[in-house]
N, C-alpha and C positions, 0 to 999 in steps of 0.2 A: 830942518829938512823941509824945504818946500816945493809945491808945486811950479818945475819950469816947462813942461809942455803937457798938450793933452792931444793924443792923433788917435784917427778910426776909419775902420775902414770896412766893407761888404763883404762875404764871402759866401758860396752856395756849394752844398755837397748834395748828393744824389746817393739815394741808398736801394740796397739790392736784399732783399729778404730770398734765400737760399732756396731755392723750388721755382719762384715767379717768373725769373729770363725776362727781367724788366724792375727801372726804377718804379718802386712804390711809394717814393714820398720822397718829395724834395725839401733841405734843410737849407733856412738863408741863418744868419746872423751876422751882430755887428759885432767886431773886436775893434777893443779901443787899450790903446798905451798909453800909463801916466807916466811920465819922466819927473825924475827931482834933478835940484840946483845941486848934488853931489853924487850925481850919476847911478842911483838906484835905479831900477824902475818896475813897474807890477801893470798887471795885465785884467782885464774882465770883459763880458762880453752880455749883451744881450740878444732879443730874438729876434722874427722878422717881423712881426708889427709895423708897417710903414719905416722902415730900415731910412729912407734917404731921410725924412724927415726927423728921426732922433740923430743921425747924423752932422744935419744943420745945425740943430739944436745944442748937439754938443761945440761944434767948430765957432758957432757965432756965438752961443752965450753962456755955456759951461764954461768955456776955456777963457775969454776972456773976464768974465769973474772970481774965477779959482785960480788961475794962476798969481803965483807968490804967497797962497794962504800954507798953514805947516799941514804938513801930508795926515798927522797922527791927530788934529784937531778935526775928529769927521763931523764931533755933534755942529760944531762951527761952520761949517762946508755945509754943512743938509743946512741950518739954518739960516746961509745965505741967500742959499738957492729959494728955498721958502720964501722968506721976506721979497727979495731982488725980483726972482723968477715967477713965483707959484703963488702969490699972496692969496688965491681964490682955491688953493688947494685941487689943481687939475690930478688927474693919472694919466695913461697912455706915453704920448713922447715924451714927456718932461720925465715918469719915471723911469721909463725902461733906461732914458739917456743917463738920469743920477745913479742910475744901478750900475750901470758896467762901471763910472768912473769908480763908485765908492767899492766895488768889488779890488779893481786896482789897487784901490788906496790900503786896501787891509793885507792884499798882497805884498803891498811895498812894508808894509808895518811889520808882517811876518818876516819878513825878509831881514830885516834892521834887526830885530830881537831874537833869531834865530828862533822863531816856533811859528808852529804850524798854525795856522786861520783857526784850527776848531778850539785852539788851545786859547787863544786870546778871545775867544767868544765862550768861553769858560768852561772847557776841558772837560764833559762830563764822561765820554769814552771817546774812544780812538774806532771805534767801528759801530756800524749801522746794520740794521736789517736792512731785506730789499724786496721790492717787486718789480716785476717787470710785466710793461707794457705791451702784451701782445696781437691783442683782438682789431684790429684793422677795421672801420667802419664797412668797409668793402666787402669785408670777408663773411663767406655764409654760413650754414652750419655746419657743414663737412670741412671748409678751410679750417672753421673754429676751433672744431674737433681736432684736425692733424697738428696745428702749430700750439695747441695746450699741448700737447704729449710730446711735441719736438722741446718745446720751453722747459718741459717738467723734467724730460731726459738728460736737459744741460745742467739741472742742477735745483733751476728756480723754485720757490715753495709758497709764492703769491706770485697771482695774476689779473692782469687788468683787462679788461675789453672796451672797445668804445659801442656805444648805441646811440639809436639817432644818428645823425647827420647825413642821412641818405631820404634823397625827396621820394626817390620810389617805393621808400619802406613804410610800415606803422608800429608805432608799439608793437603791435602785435607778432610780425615780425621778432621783432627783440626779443619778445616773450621763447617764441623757439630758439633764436641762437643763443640767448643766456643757459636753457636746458640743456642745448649740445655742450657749451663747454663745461656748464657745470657735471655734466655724463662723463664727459672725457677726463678731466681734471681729478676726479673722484670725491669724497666726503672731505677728508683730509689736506688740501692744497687750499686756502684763502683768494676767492674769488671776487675780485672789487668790478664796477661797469661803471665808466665814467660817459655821460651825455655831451660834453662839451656845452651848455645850456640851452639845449637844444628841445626840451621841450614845453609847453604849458604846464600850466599845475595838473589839469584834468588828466593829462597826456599820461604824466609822471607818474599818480595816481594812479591808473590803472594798471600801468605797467609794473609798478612797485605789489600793487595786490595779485598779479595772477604769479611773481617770482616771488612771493615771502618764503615758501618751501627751498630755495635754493643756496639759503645759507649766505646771503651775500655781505661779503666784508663790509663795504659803504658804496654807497651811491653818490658819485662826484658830478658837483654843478651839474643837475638835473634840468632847472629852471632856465627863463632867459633871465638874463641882466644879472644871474645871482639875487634874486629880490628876495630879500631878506627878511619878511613879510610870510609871502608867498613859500618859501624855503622852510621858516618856522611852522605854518598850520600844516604841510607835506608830511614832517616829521612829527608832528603827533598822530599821525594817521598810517604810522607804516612804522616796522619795527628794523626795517633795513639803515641803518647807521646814514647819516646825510654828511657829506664832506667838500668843502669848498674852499675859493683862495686864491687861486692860485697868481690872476691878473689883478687883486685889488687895487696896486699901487701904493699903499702908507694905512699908516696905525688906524686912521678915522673909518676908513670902510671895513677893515676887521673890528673896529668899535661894535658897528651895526649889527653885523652877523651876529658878534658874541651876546649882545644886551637885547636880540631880538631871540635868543636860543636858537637858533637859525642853523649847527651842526654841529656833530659829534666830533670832529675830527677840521682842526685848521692847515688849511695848507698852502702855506704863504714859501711864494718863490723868489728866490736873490733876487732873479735875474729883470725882474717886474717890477718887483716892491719896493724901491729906492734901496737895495743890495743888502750887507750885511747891519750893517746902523739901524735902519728901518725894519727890517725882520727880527733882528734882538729885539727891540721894544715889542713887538707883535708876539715873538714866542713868552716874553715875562707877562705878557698882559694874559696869555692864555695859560698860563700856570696859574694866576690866581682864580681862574674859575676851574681849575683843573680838567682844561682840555690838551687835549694831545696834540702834536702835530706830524705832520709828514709833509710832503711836497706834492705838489702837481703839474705839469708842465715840463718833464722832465727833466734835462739835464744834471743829471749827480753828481755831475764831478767838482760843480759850484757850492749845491745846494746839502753838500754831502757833511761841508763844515759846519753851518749851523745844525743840523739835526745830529749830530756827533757833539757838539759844542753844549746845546741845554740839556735841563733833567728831563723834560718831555718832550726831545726829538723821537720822532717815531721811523719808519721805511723810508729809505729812499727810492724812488720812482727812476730806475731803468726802464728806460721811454727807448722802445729797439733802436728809433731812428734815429735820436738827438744821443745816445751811446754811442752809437756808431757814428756819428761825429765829430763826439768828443776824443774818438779812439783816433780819429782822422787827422784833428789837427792841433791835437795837443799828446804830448808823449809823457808817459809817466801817470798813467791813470790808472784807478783801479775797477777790476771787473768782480763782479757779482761770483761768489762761492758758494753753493750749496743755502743761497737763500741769506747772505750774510757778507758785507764790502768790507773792508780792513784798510785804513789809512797810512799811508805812508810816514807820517811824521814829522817828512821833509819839512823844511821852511815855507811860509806863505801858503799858496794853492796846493805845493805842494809836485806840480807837473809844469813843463814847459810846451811854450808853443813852437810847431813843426814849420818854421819859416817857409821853406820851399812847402810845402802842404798849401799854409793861407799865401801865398804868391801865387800858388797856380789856379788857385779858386776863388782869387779876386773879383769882382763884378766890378767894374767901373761905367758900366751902361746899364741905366734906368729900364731899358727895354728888354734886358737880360734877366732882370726879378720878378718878371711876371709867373704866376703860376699858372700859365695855358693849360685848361684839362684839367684842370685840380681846386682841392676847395679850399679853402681859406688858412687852412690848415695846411695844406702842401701835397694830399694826400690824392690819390688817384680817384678820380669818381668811380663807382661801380661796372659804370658800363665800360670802363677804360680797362676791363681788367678783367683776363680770362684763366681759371683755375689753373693751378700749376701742376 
């Protein structure tokens, strides 16, 4: 069974959070199809990170070097690419691009053997806990407060917030909306605040000392760069769980983290980290120090087989916005129950893609992916955005 084509393509969804009467955050990513020489084929996708250039990357130098290799030899495949592509061990396009094919490939694999991705990633259970992504960098402390008590209403039983990433804010700031939603939430609901590495150590530091009182599940990518240095001396000085990962890229930068004590919690994602081949090695290296994982970055419906798949998969991160486009253009997904996902069992991923969906949310202009008004993240600036 080998590889006879490899295509990909842009897509962008727009998401409505229920109150607002406006997108709050726009979703690009890239889906890419592997085709075999006997007519299987399996699907995977990555995010938007420079979309046109993992794009190229895959059309001019994925595909003409994997094509004709056998679909089931991935360790072969990553170590093509390695040697051929990567000898300097880059991340960014190079992985985000191996990640969507090798997600395919383990679809196509599932597909051939009739079991499901988490089973051939070694079957530890068939469901996950979950959290879900609420806290909007935007959002103040009354938003904060209303959409914990809307999220907890739906079922959820962990929640995430973002802080930082608004120029007009300080720590201190964050300091108040971590308290509303920790007020709102109650004692009993797991409260995680993820920074997007958004701030200094000093920054981090004090923010972590006036929230110790708050009970918080883990502090994700607090730092810039994830310095892994900087990340370990954080975490001897604050008793809040440190959690990182999610855009490493491959096994060497989780090396760092692990061997520097650098967090309590790894959270290595498909869709980034050269896909399911590359995060299996990442979840066996964090069981021998007996660390845990979960995801960051959301998308579950990927990410949802390996943490189902090992003995210390942990939550899967129901991220509002990348759920709801997973719900958009892929059919056969599963959603979050009283704090707990439940896999399908089908073969491969598992769910199929909504062709007319990615048809009509195709981008084929470069000047259509721009995030005008929005940060980096896709996410509406503050000022863009009036209480609902």
């Amino acid at each position: 069974m080998k590889i006879a084509d490899i295509r990909c393509s842009l897509h962008r969804h727009e998401i409505d959070l229920p109150g607002i009467g406006k997108s709050i955050e726009s979703r690009m990513f890239v889906f890419v199809e592997v085709e075999t020489d006997d007519g299987l084929s399996g699907f995977g996708i990555t995010g938007s990170m420079l979309p046109w250039a993992v794009m190229a990357c895959i059309e001019h130098h994925l595909k003409p070097a994997l094509v004709g290799m056998d679909v089931l030899h991935t360790d072969a495949i990553h170590a093509k690419v390695w040697k051929q592509l990567n000898s300097r061990t880059y991340t960014g396009v190079i992985s985000n691009a191996l990640s969507a094919v090798d997600i395919a490939l383990w679809d196509i694999r599932g597909k051939k053997e009739n079991r499901s991705v988490h089973e051939l990633l070694g079957g530890y259970r068939d469901w996950a806990p979950t959290y879900a992504t609420f806290g909007y960098p935007f959002f103040d402390e009354d938003q904060l407060a209303e959409y914990a008590r809307k999220f907890i209403a739906d079922g959820h039983r962990m929640l995430k917030m973002v802080v930082g990433g608004e120029p007009t804010r300080t720590w201190r700031d964050d300091v108040r909306r971590v308290r509303a939603a920790r007020e709102a939430a109650g004692p009993d609901v797991a409260l995680m605040i993820d920074a997007n590495c958004y701030f200094d150590p000093n920054e981090a530091r004090l923010l972590c000392r006036e929230i110790e009182d708050c009970n918080v599940h883990w502090f994700e990518e607090p730092l810039h760069q994830n310095d892994a240095r900087a990340l370990a001396d954080l975490r001897a000085h604050t008793s809040i769980p440190i959690a990182a990962g999610q855009m490493e890229g491959h096994r060497w930068r989780y090396r760092e983290l692990v061997v520097n004590h650098s967090v309590d919690v790894l959270q290595p994602n498909v869709l980034y980290n050269g896909g399911f081949t590359e995060s299996l090695k990442v979840a066996h290296m964090a069981q021998a120090f007996n660390l845990p994982l979960a995801n960051g970055g959301g998308w579950p419906i990927f990410n949802m087989h390996l943490l189902c798949g090992v003995l210390n998969g942990g939550p899967v991160e129901f991220h509002y916005g990348m759920w709801q486009t997973g719900r958009h253009f892929f059919d056969g997904t599963p959603d979050p129950v009283d704090g707990r996902m439940q896999l399908s069992g089908r073969p491969g991923l598992g769910f199929t893609p909504n062709r007319d969906h990615l048809r009509d949310a195709r981008i084929t202009d470069p000047q259509k992916s721009r995030f005008d008004g929005r940060d980096g993240h896709g996410y509406l600036l503050r000022d863009a955005i009036g209480r609902p």
